[in-house]
N, C-alpha and C positions, 0 to 999 in steps of 0.2 A: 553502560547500556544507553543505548540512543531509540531516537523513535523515528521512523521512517514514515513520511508520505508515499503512497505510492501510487499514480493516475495512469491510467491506460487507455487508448483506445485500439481495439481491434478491427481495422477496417474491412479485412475479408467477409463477405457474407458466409452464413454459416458455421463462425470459426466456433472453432470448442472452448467457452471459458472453465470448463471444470479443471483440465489440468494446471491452469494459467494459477484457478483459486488456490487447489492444494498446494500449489506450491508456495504460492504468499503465504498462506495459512501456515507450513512447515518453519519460516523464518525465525517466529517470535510470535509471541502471542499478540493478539490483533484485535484491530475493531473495523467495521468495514458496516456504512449505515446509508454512503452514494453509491450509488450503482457501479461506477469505474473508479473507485476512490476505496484505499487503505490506509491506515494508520498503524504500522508495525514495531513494537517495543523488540527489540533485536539488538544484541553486539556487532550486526554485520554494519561497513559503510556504505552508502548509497554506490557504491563503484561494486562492491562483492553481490549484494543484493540484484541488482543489473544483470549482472555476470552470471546468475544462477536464473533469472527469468529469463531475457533473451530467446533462447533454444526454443521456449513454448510460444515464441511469438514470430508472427510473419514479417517479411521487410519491409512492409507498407504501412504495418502498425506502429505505433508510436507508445513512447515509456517515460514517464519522468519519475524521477527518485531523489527524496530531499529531505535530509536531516533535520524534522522539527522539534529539535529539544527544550527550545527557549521554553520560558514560561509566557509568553503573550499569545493571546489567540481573541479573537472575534467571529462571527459567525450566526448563520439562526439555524439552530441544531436544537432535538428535544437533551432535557436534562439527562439521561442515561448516560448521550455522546458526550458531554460534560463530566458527566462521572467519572467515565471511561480514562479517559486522557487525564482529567484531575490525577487518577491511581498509577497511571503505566505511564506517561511523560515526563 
């Protein structure tokens, strides 16, 4: 099991992020506390993961997707988002 970053921006006005959501949320169980930013506990690789969002996203929008497993992190997040990734990382 790996954990996934997953950052987005949807450049079209008006785009729909609800299907964008459900579908990150379908991957693995999640945490999600920035606005365009996931953190996905998932067996899939950043290349499958991709491969399943894509389709919900326009050509103009942009995706990155990145295996954060290490154990190193920094950051100024409230203690829950710590929790979080402490349990499913």
């Amino acid at each position: 099991m790996s954990a996934l970053l997953i950052s987005y921006d949807l450049n079209s006005p008006g785009q729909n992020y609800t299907d964008l959501h459900d579908a990150i949320k379908s991957l693995g169980g999640w945490w999600h506390y920035l606005d365009s930013t996931w953190i996905v506990s998932t067996a899939l690789t950043p290349t499958q993961a991709s491969a399943k969002l894509k389709p919900l996203m326009d050509t103009n929008d942009r995706l990155l997707v990145i295996d954060v497993t290490a154990k190193t992190r920094s950051g100024w997040l409230p203690k829950r988002a710590w929790e979080w990734m402490t349990k499913h990382i």
